[in-house]
C-alpha positions in Angstrom: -45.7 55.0 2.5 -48.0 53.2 -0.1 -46.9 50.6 -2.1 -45.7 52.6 -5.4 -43.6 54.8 -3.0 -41.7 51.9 -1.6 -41.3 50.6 -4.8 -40.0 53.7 -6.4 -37.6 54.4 -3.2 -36.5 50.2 -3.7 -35.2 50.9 -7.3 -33.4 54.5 -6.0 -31.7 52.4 -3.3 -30.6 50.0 -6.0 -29.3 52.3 -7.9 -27.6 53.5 -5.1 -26.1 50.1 -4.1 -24.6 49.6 -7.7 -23.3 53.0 -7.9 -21.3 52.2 -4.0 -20.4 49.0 -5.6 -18.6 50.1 -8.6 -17.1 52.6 -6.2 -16.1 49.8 -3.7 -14.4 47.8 -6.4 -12.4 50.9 -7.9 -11.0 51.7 -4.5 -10.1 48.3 -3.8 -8.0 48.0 -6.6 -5.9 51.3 -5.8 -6.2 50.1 -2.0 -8.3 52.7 -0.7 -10.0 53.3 2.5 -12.8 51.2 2.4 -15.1 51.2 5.3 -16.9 54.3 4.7 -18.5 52.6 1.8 -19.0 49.5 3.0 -20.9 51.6 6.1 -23.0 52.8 2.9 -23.7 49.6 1.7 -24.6 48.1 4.9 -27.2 50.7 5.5 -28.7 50.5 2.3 -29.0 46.7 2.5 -30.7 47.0 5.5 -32.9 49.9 4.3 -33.9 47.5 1.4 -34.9 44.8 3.5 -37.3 47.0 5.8 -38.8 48.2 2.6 -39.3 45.0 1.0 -40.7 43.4 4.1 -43.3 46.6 4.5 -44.3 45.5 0.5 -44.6 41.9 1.5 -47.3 43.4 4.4 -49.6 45.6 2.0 
């Protein structure tokens, strides 16, 4: 990946992340089963830090 393409995938991830948030907060306000997205968001946190550290590298 080159530098625009991690950059590009960072703000889909983000994106992403806000979009499990909202999601996260609406189902724990009904009490909803949760840890499917926090699995999500887990993931995509990780995911984000990979990517950022591979920017840091270029």
């Amino acid at each position: 990946m080159d530098k625009k393409e991690i950059e590009y995938r960072i703000s889909e991830l983000k994106l992403d992340y806000i979009r499990l948030q909202n999601d996260l907060e609406k189902l724990e306000s009904v009490d909803g089963k949760l840890s499917p997205l926090e699995k999500q968001i887990a993931s995509i946190e990780e995911e984000l830090s990979e990517l950022r550290k591979r920017l840091r590298e270029q």
